[in-house]
C-alpha positions as CSV (number, residue, x, y, z in Angstrom):
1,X,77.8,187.6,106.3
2,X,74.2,186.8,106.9
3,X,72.9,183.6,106.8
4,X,69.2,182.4,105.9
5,X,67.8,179.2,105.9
6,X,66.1,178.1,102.7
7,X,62.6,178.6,104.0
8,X,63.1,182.0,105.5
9,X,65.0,183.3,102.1
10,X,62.3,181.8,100.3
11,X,59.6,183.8,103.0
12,X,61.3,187.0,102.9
13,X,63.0,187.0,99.3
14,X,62.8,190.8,99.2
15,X,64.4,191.5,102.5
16,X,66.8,188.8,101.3
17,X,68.1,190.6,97.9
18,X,68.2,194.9,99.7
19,X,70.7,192.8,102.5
20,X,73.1,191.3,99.4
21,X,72.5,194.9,98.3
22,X,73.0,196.9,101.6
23,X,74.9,194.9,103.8
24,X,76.8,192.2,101.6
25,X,76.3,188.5,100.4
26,X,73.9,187.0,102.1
27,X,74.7,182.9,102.7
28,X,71.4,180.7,102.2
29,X,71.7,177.1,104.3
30,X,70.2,173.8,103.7
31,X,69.2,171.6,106.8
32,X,72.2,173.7,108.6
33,X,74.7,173.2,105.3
34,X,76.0,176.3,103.2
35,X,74.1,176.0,99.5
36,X,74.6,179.4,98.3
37,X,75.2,182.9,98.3
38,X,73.0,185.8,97.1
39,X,75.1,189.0,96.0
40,X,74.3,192.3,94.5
41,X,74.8,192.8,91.2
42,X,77.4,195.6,91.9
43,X,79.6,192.7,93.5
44,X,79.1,190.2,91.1
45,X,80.1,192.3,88.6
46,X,83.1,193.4,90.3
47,X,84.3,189.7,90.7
48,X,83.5,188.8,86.9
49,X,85.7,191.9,86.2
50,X,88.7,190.5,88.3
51,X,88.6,186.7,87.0
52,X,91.3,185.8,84.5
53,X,90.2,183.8,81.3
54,X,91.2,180.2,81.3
55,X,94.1,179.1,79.4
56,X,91.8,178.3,75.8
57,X,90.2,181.6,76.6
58,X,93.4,183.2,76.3
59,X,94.7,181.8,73.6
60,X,92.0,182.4,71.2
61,X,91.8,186.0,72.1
62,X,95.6,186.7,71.5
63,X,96.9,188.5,68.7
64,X,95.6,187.8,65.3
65,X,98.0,186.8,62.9
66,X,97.4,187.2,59.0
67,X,99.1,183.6,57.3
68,X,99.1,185.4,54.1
69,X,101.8,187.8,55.4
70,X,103.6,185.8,57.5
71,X,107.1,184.5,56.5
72,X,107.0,181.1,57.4
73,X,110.3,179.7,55.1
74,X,112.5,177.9,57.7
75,X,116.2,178.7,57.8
76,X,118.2,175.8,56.4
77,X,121.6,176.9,56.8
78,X,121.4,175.7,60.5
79,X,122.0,172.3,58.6
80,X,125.6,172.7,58.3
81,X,126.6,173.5,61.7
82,X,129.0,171.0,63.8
83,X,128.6,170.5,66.7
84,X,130.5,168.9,69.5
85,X,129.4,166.5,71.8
């Protein structure tokens, strides 16, 4: 992965953004410290595609349920039961 320092992205932005595209992401330092990555849209993409929702995410795109139809009368009978302990 290339790397660029923040003035010499900044200096050759262009050059910067056909690399991510060409050659891969291309890694932009600060005083010699990693800061960020520039990637091609392509790749982004790709790695959006492959994330998994989080866990509220999933659960309000589940199944849709209709409460008008749905037989919610609990089961009483398991009242009676013995059991042993």
């Amino acid at each position: 992965m290339a790397s660029w320092q923040v003035n010499a992205a900044r200096n050759h932005w262009s050059e910067v953004l056909d690399q991510a595209e060409c050659e891969g992401p291309q890694t932009i330092t600060h005083h010699g410290k990693e800061r960020a990555v520039v990637l091609s849209i392509e790749e982004y993409r790709s790695l959006q595609k492959n994330q998994k929702p989080d866990f509220i995410t999933y659960l309000l795109n589940g199944p849709k349920v209709d409460w008008d139809d749905a037989d919610l009368e609990r089961d009483k009978s398991a009242h009676d039961r013995e059991i042993d302990l």
